[in-house]
C-alpha positions in Angstrom: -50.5 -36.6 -50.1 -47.3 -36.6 -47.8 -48.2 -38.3 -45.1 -47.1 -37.3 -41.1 -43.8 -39.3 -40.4 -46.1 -40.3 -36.7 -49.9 -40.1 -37.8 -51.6 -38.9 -34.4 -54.9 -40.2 -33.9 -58.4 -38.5 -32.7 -58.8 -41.2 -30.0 -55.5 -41.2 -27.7 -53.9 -44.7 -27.7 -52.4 -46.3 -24.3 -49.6 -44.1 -23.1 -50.4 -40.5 -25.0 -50.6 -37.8 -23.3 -51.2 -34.1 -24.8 -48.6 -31.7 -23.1 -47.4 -28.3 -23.5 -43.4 -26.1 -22.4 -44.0 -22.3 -21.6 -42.0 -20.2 -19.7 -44.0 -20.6 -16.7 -44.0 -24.8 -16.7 -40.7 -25.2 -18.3 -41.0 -29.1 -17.9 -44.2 -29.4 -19.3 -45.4 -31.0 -16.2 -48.8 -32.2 -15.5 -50.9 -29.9 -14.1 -48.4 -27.5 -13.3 -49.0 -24.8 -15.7 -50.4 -21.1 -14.2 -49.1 -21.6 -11.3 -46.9 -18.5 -11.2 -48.4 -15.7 -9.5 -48.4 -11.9 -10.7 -49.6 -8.6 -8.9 -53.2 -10.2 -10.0 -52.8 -13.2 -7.8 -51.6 -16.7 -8.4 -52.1 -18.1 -11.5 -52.7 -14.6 -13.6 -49.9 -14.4 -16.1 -47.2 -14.8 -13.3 -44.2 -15.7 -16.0 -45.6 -15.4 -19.3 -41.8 -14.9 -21.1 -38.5 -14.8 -21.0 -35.3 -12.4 -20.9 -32.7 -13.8 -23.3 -28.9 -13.2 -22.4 -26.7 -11.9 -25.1 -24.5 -14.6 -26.2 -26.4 -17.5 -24.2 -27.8 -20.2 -25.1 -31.5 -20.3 -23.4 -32.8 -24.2 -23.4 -36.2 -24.1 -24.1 -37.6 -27.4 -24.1 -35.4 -30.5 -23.1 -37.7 -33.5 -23.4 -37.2 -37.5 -21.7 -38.9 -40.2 -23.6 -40.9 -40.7 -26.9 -43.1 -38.4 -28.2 -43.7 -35.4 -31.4 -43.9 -32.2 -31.2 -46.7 -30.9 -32.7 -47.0 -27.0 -32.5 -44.2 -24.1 -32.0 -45.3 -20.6 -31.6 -42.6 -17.9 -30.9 -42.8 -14.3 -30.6 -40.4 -11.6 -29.5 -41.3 -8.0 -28.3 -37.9 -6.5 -30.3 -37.5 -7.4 -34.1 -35.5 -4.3 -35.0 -33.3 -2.3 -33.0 -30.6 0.1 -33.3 -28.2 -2.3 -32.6 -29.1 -5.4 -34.6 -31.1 -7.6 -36.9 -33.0 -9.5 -33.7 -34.9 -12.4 -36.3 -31.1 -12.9 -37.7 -29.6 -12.7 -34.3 -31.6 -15.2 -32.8 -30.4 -19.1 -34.3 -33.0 -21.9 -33.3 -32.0 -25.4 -32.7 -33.9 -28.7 -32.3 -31.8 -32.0 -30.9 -33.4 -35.8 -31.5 -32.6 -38.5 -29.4 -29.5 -37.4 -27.7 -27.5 -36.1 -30.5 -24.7 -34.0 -30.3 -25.0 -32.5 -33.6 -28.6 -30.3 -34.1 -30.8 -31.4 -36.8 -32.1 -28.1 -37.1 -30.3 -25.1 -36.8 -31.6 -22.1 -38.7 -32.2 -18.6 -37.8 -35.2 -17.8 -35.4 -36.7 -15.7 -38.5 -35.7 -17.9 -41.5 -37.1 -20.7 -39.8 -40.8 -19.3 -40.2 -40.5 -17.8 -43.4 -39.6 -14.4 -42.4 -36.1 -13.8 -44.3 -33.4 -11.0 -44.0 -34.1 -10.0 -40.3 -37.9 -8.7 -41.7 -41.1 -9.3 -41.1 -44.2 -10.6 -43.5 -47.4 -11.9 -42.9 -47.6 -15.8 -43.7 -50.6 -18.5 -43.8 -50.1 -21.4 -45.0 -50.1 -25.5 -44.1 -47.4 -25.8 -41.8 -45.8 -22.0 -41.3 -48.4 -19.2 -39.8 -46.9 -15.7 -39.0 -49.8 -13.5 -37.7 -50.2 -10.3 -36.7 -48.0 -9.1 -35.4 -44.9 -11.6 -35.9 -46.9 -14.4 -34.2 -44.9 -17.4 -35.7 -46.1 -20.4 -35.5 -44.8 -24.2 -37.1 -46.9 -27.2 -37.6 -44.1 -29.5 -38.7 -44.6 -33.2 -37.0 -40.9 -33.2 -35.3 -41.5 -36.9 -33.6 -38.3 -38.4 -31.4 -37.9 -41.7 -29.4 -35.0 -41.0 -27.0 -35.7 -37.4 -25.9 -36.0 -34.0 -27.3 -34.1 -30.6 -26.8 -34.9 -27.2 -28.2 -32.6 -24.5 -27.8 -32.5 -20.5 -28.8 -29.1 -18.7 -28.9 -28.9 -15.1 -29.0 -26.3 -13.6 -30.7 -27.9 -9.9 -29.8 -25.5 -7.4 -28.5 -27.9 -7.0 -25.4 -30.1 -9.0 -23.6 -33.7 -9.2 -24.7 -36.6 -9.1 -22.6 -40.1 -10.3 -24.0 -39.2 -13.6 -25.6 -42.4 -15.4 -25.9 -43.1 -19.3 -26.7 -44.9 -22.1 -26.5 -43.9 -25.9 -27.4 -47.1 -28.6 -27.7 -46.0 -32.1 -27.8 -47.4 -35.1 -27.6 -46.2 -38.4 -25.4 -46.0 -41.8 -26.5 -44.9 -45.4 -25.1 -42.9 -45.8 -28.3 -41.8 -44.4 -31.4 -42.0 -47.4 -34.7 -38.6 -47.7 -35.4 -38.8 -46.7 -38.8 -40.3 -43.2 -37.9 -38.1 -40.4 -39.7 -36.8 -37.2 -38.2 -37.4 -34.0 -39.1 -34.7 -32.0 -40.4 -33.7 -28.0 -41.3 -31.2 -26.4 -42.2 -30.2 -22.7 -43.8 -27.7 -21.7 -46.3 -26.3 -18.5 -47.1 -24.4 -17.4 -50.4 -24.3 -13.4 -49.6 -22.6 -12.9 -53.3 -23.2 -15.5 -55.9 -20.8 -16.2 -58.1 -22.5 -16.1 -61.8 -22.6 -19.2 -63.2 -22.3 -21.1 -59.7 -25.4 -22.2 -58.0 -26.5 -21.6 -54.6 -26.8 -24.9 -52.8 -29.8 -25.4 -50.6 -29.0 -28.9 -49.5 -26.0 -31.1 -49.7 -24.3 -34.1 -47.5 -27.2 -36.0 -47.2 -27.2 -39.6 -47.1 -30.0 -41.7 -47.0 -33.1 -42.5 -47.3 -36.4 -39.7 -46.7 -38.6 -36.8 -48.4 -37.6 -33.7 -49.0 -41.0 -31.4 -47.9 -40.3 -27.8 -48.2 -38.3 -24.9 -49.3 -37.3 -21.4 -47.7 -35.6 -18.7 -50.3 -34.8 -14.9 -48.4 -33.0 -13.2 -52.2 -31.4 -9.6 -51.8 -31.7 -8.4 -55.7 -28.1 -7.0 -56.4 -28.6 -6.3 -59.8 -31.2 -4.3 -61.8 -34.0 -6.5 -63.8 -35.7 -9.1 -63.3 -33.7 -11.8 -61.3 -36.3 -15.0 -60.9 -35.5 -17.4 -64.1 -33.0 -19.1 -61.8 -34.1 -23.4 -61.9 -34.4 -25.4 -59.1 -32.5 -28.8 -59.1 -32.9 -31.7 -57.1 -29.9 -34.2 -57.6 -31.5 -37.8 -56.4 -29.5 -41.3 -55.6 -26.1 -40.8 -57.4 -26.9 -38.0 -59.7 -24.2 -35.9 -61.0 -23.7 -33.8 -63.9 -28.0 -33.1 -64.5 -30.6 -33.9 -61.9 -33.7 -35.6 -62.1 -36.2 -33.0 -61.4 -35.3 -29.0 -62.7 -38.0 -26.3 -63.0 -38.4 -23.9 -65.0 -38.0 -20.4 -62.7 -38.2 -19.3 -59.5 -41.2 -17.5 -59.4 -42.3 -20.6 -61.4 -41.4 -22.8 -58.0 -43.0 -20.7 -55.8 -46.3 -21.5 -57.5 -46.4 -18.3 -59.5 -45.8 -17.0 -63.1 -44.5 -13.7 -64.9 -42.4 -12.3 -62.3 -45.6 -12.0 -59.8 -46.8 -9.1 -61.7 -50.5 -8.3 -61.5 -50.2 -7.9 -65.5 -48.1 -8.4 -68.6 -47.8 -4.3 -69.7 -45.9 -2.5 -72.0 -48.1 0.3 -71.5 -49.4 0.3 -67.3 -46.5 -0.1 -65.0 -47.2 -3.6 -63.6 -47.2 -3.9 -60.0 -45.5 -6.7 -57.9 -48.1 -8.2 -55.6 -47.5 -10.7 -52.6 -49.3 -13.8 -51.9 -49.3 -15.8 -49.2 -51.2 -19.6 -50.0 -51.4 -23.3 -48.3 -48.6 -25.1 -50.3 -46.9 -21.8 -51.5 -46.1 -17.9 -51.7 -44.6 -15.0 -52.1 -45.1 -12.8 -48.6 -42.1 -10.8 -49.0 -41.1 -7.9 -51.2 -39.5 -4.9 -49.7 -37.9 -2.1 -51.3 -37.6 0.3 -48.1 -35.4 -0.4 -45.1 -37.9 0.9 -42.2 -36.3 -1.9 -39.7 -35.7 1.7 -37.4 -38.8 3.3 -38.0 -40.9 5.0 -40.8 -39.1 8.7 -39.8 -35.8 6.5 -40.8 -36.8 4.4 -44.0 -34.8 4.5 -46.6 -34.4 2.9 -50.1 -32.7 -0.3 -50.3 -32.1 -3.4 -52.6 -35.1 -5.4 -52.9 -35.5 -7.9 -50.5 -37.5 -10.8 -51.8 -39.2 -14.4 -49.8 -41.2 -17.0 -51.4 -41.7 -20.4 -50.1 -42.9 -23.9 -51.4 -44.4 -27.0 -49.2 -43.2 -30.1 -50.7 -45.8 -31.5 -48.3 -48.8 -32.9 -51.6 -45.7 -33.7 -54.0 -42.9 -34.5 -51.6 -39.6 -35.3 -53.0 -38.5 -38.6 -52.3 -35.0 -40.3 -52.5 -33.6 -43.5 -51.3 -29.8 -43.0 -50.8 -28.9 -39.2 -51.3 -30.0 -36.1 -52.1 -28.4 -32.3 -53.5 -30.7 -29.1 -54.3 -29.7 -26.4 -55.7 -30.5 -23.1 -57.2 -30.0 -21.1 -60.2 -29.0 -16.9 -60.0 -30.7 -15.8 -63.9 -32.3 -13.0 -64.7 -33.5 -11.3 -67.9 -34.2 -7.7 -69.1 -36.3 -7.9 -72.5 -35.9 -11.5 -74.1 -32.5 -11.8 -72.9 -31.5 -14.1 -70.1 -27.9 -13.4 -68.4 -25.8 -14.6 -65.0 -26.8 -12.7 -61.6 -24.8 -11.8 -58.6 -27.3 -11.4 -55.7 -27.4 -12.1 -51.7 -29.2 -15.5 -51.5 -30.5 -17.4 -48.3 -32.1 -20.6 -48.0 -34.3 -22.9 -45.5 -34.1 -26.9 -46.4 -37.0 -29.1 -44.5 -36.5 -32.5 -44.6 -37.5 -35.5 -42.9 -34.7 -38.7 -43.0 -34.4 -41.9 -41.7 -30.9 -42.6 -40.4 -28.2 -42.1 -43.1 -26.0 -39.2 -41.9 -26.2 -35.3 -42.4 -22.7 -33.4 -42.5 -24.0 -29.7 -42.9 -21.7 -26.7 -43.0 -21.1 -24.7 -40.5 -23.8 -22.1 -39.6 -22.1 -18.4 -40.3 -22.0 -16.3 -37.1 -24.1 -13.0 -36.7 -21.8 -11.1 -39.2 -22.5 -14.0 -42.1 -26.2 -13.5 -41.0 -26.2 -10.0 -40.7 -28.7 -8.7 -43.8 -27.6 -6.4 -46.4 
């Protein structure tokens, strides 16, 4: 079992202290939460969100000292509009210890396993969507010099009803050898057949790999899920050390996530949604503006996998990457789809040189 890169105790230790960033105690400050007031008095929901300005960034938590973050919940009252893709539109970014460079930076949606600007249900370990887009991360994100969460909208208007919550814990000190956590998207919008998409590169040094993201447009007919997952470890180059055996395969299912092998019943696709893994997306109707306005469009597809029971460790470097195959009757051929991709990582020191993250048109879905 994986264990938390800053184990938190049931008994608090010298110095720790539970606290908690809203929009209405924006410093997390002790004792100063509810203090806004509304037309029901003081303290009664006086600021319970915030308006975010098109192309701003909005700082939502900037943290002094040692601590983790424990819990993020985020929720917006727009996903969909007329005008934009708001979950793709929205790119979330988390800075440790002063850095200049985020060490996550990954659309708002992505980020909590809900791909292509859509929403899905979600329960599992360390990513809960609930009803309705209630998204919530459990990921341990611990620093030692300071903390600062940021969310940039990319929206062509501003957008009122942005909801969050950031529960941290303080601590006197953080063990020098404590890792950071680490995420990053990808996005290949046409594959190239035969090229794989790469889900993490420029990596060095030492950590565990914990979890995996996949948002997959389907541009082709049949099935497009025999793709392998590869993870390249310490100085490998031309074959990697670990290599699955499908997609659906790494997402913890089997059979293209049919409810049964037919030749004679139409199988049906069916969604899952589990601790360490699942499938919560498949969509084959755009009805981002409305039932009246749905429309068919090319399956959308998200499945995710928790690294966080088997994590995948390397000491100097690490490449993943990810297969496009599909097959129609035995056959297995090269696919050309839209593929997107979530890395979680934690790492200790080493460097990270990421790509740069596409603007809104690069992240726009199909």
């Amino acid at each position: 079992m994986f264990t938390q890169p800053f184990p938190l105790p049931l008994v608090p230790t010298h110095g720790m202290a539970s606290r908690s960033i809203t929009a209405e105690n924006p410093q997390g400050a002790k004792g100063a939460g509810g203090r806004a007031a509304s037309e029901l008095g003081p303290g009664r929901k006086g600021r319970p969100c915030l308006t975010l300005p098109a192309g701003e960034t909005t700082v939502l938590a900037d943290i002094p000292g040692a601590g983790v973050i424990t819990h993020v919940w985020i929720t917006c009252a727009a996903h969909t509009d007329a005008v934009g893709f708001v979950l793709r539109d929205l790119v979330l970014r988390a800075y440790w210890d002063g850095a200049e460079a985020p060490a996550v930076e990954v659309p708002l949606g992505d980020f909590f396993c809900n791909g292509n600007g859509a929403r899905a249900l979600v329960t599992s370990q360390p990513v809960v969507v609930a009803p309705t887009a209630g998204m919530n991360a459990y990921w341990q994100m611990p620093f030692a010099e300071g903390a600062r969460i940021t969310v940039t909208s990319e929206h062509p208007v501003d957008l009122t009803g942005f909801f969050f919550q950031i529960d941290y814990v303080t601590v006197p000190q953080l063990p020098a050898d404590t890792p950071r956590f680490h995420a990053q998207w990808r996005r290949t919008p046409t594959t190239e057949r035969g090229v794989d998409h790469v889900l993490l590169d420029g990596v060095r040094g030492s950590g565990a790999y914990v979890g995996t993201f996949l948002s997959i447009v389907a541009l082709e007919r049949y099935w497009w899920g025999e793709g392998e997952v590869k993870f390249y470890l310490d100085g490998d180059t031309d074959h990697p050390t670990i290599c699955g055996t499908g997609t659906e395969d790494y997402a913890g299912g089997a059979w293209a996530f049919q409810d049964r092998l037919s030749t004679e019943v139409e199988p049906r696709v069916l969604t899952f949604s589990a601790p360490y893994f699942g499938y919560p997306q498949y969509e084959t109707r755009d009805a981002s503006r409305g039932a009246p306005y749905a429309t068919a469009t090319a399956p959308h597809h998200g499945l995710y996998r928790w690294h966080l029971p088997d994590p995948v460790y390397f000491t100097e470097d690490i490449r993943v990457t990810l297969q496009q195959i599909g097959q129609v009757g035995t056959g297995l051929f090269e696919r050309s789809d839209d593929v997107a991709s979530v890395a979680y990582w934690y790492q200790r020191g080493g460097s990270v040189t990421p790509p740069p993250l596409p603007g809104r048109e690069g992240r726009r879905p199909r």
